[in-house]
FIKOLKOL-792902 format. One record per residue (C-alpha): residue in one letter; x, y, z. Coordinates in pm, whole numbers, padded with zeros to 5 digits, always signed. Each point is the difference from the previous one (the first is absolute). Layout:
N
aXYZ/...
//
This chain:
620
x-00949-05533+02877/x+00126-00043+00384/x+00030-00299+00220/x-00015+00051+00334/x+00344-00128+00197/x-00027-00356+00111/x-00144+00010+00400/x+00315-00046+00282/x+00022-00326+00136/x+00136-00129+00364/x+00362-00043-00045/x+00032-00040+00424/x-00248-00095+00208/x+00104-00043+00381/x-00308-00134+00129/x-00236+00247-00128/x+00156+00227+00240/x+00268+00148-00255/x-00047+00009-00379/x+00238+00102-00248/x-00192+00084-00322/x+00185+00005-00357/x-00003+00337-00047/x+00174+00079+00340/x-00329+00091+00235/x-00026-00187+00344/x-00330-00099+00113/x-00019-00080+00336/x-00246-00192+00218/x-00055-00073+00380/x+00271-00074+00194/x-00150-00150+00269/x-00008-00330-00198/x+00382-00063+00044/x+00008+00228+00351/x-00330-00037+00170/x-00018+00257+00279/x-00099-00240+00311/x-00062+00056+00319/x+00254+00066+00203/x+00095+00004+00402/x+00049+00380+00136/x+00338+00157+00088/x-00077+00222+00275/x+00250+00377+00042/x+00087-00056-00330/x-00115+00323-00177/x+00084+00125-00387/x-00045+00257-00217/x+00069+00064-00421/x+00240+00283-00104/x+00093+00077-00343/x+00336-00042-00102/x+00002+00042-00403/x-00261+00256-00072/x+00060+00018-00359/x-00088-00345-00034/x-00249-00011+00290/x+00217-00306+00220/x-00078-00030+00350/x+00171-00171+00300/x-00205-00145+00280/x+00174+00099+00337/x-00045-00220+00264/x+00117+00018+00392/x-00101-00144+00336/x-00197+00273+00210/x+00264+00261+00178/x-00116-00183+00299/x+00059-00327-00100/x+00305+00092-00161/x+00206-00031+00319/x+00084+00187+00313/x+00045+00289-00166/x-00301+00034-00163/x+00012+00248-00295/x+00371+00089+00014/x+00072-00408-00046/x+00168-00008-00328/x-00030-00311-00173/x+00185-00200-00314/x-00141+00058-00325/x-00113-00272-00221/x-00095+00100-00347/x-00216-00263-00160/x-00097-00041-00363/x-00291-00288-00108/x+00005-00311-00172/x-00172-00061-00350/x+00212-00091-00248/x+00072+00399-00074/x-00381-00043-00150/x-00266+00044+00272/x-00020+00053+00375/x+00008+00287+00143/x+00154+00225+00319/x-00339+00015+00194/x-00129-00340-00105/x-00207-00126+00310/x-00052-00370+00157/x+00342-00180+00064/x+00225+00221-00133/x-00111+00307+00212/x-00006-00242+00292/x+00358-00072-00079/x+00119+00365+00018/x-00222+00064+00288/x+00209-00309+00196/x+00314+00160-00140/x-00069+00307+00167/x-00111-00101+00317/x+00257-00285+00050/x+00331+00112-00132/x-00116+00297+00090/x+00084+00173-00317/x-00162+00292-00209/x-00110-00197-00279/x-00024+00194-00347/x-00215-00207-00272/x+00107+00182-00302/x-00242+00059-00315/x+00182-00087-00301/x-00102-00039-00362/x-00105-00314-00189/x+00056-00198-00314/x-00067-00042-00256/x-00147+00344-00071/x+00317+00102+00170/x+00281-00267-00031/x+00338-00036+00145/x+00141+00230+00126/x-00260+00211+00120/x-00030-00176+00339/x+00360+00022+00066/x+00017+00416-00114/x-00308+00051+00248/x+00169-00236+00258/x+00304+00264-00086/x-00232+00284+00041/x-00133-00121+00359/x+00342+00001+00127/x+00095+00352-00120/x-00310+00119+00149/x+00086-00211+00336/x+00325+00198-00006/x-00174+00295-00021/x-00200-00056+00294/x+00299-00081+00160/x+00180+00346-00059/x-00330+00146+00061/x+00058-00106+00398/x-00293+00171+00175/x-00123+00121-00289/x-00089-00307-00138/x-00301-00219-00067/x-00116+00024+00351/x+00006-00425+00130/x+00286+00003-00190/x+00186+00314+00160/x-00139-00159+00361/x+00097-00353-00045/x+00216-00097-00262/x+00375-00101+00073/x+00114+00066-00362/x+00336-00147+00116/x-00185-00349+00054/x-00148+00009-00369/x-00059-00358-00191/x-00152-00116-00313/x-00198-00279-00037/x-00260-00136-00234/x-00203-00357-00072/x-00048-00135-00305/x+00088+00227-00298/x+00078+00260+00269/x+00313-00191+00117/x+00105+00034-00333/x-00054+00354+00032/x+00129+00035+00330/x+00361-00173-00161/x-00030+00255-00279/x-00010+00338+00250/x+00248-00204+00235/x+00250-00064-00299/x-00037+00384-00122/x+00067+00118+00355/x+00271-00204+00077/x+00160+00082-00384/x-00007+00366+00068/x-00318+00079-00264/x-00230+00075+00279/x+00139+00280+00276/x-00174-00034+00346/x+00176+00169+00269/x-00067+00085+00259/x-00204-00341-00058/x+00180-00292+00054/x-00140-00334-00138/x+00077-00230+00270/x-00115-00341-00197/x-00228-00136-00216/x-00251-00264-00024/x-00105-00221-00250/x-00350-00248+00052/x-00076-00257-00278/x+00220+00207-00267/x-00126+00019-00350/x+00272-00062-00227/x+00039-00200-00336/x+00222-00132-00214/x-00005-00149-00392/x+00157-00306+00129/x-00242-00196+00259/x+00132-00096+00366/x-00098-00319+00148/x-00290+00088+00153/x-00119+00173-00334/x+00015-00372-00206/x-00121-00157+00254/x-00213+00228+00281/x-00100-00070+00365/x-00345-00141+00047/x-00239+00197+00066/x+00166+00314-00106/x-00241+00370+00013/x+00231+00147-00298/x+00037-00258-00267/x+00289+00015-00300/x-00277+00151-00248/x-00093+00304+00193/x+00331+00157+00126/x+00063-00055-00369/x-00274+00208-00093/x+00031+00264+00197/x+00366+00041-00064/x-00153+00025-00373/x-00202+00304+00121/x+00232+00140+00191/x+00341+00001-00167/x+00062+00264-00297/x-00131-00113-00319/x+00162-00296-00146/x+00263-00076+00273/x+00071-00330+00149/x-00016-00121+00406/x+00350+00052-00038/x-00034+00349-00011/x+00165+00180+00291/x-00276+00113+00159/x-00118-00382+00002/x+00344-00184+00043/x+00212+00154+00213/x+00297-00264-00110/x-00109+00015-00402/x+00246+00056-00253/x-00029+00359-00024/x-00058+00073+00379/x+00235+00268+00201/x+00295-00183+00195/x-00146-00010+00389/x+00334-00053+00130/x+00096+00395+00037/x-00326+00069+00098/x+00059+00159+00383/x-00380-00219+00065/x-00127+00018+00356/x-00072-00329+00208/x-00325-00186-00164/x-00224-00221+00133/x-00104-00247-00223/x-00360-00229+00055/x+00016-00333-00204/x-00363-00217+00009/x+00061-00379-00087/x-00330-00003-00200/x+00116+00299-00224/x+00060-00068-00398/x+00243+00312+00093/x+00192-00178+00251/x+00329-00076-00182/x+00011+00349-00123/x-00041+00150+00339/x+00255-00295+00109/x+00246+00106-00258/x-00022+00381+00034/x+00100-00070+00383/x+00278-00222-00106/x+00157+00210-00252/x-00028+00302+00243/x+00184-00168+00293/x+00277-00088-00243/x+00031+00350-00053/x+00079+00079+00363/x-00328+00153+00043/x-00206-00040+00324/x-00276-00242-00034/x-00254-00178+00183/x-00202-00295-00156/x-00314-00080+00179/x-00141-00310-00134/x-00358-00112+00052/x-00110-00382-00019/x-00296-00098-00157/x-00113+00416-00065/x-00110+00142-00325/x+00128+00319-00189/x-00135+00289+00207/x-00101-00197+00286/x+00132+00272+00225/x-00226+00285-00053/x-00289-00237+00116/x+00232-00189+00263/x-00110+00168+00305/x-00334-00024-00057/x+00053-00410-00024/x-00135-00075+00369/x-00374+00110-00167/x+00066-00059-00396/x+00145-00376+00028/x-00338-00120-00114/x-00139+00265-00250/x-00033+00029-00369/x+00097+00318-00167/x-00205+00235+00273/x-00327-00194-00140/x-00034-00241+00308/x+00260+00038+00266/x-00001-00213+00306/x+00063+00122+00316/x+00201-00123+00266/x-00297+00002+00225/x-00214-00223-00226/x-00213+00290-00159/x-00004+00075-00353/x+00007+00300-00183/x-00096+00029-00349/x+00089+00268-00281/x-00101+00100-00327/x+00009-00349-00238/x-00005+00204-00316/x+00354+00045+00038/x+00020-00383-00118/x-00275-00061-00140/x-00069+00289-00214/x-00417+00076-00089/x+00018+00028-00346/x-00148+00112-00201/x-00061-00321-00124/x-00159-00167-00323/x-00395+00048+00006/x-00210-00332-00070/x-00335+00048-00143/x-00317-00201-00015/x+00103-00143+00342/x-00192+00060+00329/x+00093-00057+00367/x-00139+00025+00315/x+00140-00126+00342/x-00140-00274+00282/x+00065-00071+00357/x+00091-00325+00011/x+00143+00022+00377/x-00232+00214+00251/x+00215-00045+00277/x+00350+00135-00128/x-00178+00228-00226/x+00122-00178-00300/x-00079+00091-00375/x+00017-00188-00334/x-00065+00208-00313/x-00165-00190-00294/x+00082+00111-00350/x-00205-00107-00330/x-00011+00034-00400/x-00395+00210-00005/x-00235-00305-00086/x+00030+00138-00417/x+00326-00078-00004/x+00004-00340+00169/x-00278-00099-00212/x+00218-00009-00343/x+00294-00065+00204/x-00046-00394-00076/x+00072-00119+00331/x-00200-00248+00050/x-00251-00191-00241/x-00314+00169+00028/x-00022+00085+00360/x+00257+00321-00006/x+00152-00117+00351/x+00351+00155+00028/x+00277-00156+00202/x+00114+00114+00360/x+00317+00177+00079/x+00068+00067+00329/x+00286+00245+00060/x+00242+00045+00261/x+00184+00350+00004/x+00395+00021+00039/x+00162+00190+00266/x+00229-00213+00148/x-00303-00086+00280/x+00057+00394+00113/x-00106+00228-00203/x-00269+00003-00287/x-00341-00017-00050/x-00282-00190-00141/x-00146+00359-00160/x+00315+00160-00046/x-00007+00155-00370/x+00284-00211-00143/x-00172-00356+00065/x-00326+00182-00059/x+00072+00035-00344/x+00203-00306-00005/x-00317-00235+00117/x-00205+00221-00287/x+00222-00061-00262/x-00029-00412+00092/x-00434+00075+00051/x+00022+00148-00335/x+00301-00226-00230/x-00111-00332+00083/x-00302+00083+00117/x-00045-00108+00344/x-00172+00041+00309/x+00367+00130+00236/x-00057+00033+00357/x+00260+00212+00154/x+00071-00085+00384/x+00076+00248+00270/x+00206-00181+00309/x+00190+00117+00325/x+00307+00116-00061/x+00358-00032+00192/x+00151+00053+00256/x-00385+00120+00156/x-00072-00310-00060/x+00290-00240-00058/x-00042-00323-00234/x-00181-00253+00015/x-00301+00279+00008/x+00001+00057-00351/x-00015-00350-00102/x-00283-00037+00295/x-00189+00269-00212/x+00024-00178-00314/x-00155-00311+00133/x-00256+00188+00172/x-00077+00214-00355/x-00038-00350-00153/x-00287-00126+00282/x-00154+00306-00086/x+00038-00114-00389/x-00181-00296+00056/x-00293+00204+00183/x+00009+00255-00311/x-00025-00244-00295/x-00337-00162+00188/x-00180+00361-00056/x+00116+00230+00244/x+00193+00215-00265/x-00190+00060-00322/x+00306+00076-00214/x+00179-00403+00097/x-00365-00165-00108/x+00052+00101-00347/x+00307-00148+00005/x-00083-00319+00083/x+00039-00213+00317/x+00369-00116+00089/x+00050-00267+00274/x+00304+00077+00192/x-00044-00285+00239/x+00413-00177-00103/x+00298+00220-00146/x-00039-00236-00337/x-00346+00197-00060/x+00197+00318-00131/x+00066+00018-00337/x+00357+00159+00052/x+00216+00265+00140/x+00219+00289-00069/x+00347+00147+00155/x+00093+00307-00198/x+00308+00118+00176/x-00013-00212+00275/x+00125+00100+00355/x+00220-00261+00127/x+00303-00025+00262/x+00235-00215+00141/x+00289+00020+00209/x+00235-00161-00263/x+00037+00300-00281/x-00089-00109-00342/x+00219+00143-00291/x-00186+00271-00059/x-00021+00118+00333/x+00399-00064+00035/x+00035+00176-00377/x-00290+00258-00044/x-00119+00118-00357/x+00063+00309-00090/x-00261+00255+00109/x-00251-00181+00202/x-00308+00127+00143/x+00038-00220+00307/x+00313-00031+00126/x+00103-00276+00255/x+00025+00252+00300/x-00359+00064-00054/x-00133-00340+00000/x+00185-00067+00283/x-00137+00234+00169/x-00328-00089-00094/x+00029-00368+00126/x+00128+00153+00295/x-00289+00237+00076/x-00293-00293-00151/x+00170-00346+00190/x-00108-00124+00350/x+00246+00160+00254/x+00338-00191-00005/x-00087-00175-00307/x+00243-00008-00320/x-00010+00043-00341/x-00043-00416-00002/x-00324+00007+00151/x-00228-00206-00162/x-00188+00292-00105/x+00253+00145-00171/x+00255-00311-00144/x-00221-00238-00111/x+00261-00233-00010/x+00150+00114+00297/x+00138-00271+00293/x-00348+00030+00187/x-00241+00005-00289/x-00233-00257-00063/x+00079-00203-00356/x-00218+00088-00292/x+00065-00336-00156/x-00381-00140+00114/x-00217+00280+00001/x-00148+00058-00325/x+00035+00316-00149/x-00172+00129-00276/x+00166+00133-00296/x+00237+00269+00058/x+00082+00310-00210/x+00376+00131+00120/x+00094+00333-00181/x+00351+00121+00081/x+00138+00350-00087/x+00352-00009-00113/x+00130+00318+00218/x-00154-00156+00346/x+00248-00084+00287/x-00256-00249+00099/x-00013-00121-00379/x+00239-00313+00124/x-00239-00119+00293/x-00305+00007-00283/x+00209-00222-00243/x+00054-00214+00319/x-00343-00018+00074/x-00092-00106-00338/x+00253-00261-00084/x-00039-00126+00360/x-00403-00084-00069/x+00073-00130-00342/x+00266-00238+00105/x-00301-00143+00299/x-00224-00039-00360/x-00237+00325+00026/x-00094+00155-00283/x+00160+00328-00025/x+00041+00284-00255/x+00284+00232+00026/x-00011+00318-00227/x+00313+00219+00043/x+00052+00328-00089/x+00355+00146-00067/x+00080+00389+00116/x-00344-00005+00207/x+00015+00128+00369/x-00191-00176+00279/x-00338+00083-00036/x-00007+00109-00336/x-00364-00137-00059/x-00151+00232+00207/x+00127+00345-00110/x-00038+00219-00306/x-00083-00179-00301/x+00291-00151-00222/x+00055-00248-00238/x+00088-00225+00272/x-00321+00059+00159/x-00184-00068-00312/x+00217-00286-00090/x-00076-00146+00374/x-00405+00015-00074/x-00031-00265-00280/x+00210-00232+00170/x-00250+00036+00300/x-00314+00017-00188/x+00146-00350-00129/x+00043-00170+00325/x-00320+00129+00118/x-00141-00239-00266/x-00370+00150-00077/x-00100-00284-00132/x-00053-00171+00335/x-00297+00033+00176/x+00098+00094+00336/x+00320+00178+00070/x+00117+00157+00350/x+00380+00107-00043/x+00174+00127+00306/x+00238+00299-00130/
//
């Protein structure tokens, strides 16, 4: 008898863009999700071309350089400084040729230094970990040095443009780190490069890491793109097998890293964002380094994130935009990309015995409200009601932070069946104008105008709302209840777990931000009534009577404080409100794949819907 070896599980997942399987195999996914590709502004006489510069391993630099005749007065005999650049990724994805921001940012390099920019392929962890990168980063520069001795007979825009004697290395992200690696084994004698000479190096948002945690590691910047938890991970993936951050390759000041001080290092350039986790390191490496006698300069960046520079000159058009999905414009228009890269399709879990079919409930703005039910079998031993088989209302609101998101879009879709089908009810989800197209209050108009339309509906103009009986919405107190699952709320004040993020979030406090930013009237901030509800300007809640209120709070939310807040706040004015929390969920766990959370959320839903009422409309 044989059994068949147990299946490998997920030992690192990076966002479903990286996994590590058990048995050593990598699967990886779509990038795009961490590094959307978004539109971009042109860099005109800017012009580039791939060469190969390992073949045996198939790595490729990207070559950049202004046009001959842009390159100066003396067209194509100009020579121009070298700038060797290797990407960021935690040593585990990006790429040399990735497009979007980060070609943008070479492009700008080019033309404005002027430089030749070389984007160098390297490989990637964890199928190859540390160090890989920094042999190939070795490799480049041998084959650079090559070129060089080549002289005319070298890679052609190299042999025409390139001052090799004006040669630098720089990187962002896990490419600084690199770019310290190849400048340390220069400058130690390991790597020979005349006739090259490296000139200096640069270092943007350095990756490095450490087993004891800096200051800004315990207790991080708000608002922060890399969190604690996933430079953590990748360093996992990327280091060799069973090492610690304070490996050398992570820590250049560990316990078992190389004395700097004989190193014969070049002048460095060293980029320090406030809003980094990675700060102190980057603070510390420039310290340690001037007390060497070494050349540094420290360019510190107020209120930036890590890697803010790559997208920095594009900031003019991308200061209200959200992950290349909706970008504002300077000039008021909007462009929008692809929202899969945030909110992913699916696939997602299938709900039978439930049909759907979608309403105009708003000629004029073209506006749509699809209406979801349990097939009349079903409803009919469903219980609901006592002997009439009316079903409760639920109408549904989609999340999006008011700018992206759709009432149809396949995640809710299967969300709103999974409600038609579980409690069973009659779930109308709601299609509204989105920001900044059309800033808020018009989403809010488009609710009130879905519920006139409601009122028309239930007196026989939509077949599907007469069998479930007729609801007067004539006074707020008429609805049986409401919903917030992972409630979007702001202020200007940070709550503590905006201040002190969880650990891997799905919405980080950058993002909302920029959400409120993009969905507010012009001018208006995160205090607005419509987004503080117990902001200085908002009307009190203490008269106006609510209905009951169902508050569910995920445990790994930034926003997770202002819920709590909103829920203690209305039970301390004497609403009744239920709070159901749920420890290690991410904000808006209810609505993706199915999980025990999800299925744990349902009953407590299905019991606050209350089926043995008569008439129930609940606004979710």
């Amino acid at each position: 008898m044989s059994c068949d070896a147990a299946a490998p599980h997920v030992v690192e997942d990076f966002f479903g863009v990286v996994r590590l399987l058990s048995d050593g195999s990598v699967v990886r996914g779509d990038e795009t999700v961490l590094m959307p590709v978004e539109p971009v502004p042109d860099v005109p006489c800017v012009e580039w071309k791939d060469a190969v510069y390992d073949a045996a391993r198939g790595l490729k630099v990207r070559v950049y350089r202004p046009t001959p005749a842009a390159a100066g007065e003396g067209g194509g005999s100009t020579k121009l400084p070298v700038l060797v650049h290797f990407h960021g990724g935690g040593y585990c994805l990006g790429s040399y040729d990735q497009a979007g921001w980060s070609d943008y940012f070479r492009r700008r390099l080019a033309a404005d230094l002027p430089a030749v920019v070389l984007s160098v392929q390297y490989r990637l962890a964890p199928e190859h970990r540390l160090p890989a990168a920094i042999e190939d980063g070795a490799a480049f520069l041998a084959w650079l040095r090559a070129q060089a001795v080549l002289g005319a007979g070298a890679e052609p825009w190299l042999a025409e443009s390139a001052d090799f004697s004006r040669t630098l290395v720089s990187g962002v992200y896990a490419g600084a780190n690199l770019a310290h690696h190849v400048a340390v084994q220069v400058g130690s004698g390991q790597i020979e490069l005349h006739p090259v000479r490296l000139a200096g190096y640069v270092l943007l948002s350095a990756f490095f890491g450490g087993v004891e945690r800096t200051s800004t590691e315990v207790n991080p910047p708000a608002g922060v793109s890399l969190t604690v938890a996933m430079s953590d991970q990748l360093w996992r993936m990327a280091l060799p097998a069973g090492a610690t951050m304070d490996h050398p390759l992570a820590n250049p000041f560990g316990p078992g890293s190389p004395d700097l001080t004989p190193v014969a290092l070049p002048p460095v350039l060293v980029e320090a964002p406030e809003r980094d986790v990675l700060r102190d390191r980057v603070l510390l490496y420039a310290a340690r380094l001037k007390e060497m006698g070494k050349a540094v300069e420290l360019a510190e960046f107020e209120g930036e994130q890590h890697g803010f520079s790559v997208r920095g000159w594009g900031q003019a058009n991308e200061e209200l935009g959200f992950y290349g999905v909706v970008e504002l414009l300077s000039d008021g228009s909007v462009v929008r990309g692809d929202e899969t890269t945030v909110m992913p399709t699916g696939p997602f879990p299938d709900v039978p015995d439930v049909e759907w079919k979608d309403a105009v409930y708003d000629a004029a703005r073209g506006l749509k409200v699809r209406l979801y039910r349990s097939s009349p079998v079903i409803a009919a031993g469903s219980g609901t009601t006592e002997g009439d088989n009316k079903l409760p209302v639920l109408v549904y609101f989609h999340g999006g932070g008011y700018c992206i998101g759709a009432y149809d879009h396949p995640m809710f879709h299967s969300r709103c069946k999974g409600f038609a089908a579980a409690l069973p009810a009659v779930v109308l989800s709601v299609q509204y104008r989105l920001a900044p197209e059309h800033r808020l209050p018009a989403a809010i108009d488009d609710a009130a105008a879905f519920f006139s339309w409601l009122r028309r509906a239930q007196a026989g103009a939509e077949p599907w709302l007469i069998a479930s009986g007729k609801i007067e919405l004539a006074a707020p107190a008429r609805l049986a209840g409401y919903v917030l699952f992972s409630a979007f709320f702001g202020s200007e004040e940070r709550v503590g777990t905006e201040s002190d993020p969880p650990a891997d979030v799905s919405l980080t406090v950058d993002a909302s931000d920029k959400l409120w930013r993009m969905a507010l009237p012009v001018g208006a901030t995160r205090d607005h009534p419509l987004a503080n509800p117990f902001g200085p300007g908002s009307p009190s809640l203490e008269a106006l009577p609510l209905p009951p209120a169902l508050v569910v709070a995920p445990g790994q939310d930034v926003l997770r404080d202002h819920v709590l807040r909103y829920a203690a706040r209305l039970k301390a004015m004497g609403k009744a409100v239920e709070l159901a929390e749920f420890a290690g969920e991410r904000h808006g766990f209810s609505c993706g794949q199915r999980s025990a959370a999800t299925e744990e959320s349902m009953p407590i839903l299905k019991r606050f819907v209350g089926h043995g009422a008569t008439l129930r409309l609940l606004l979710i």
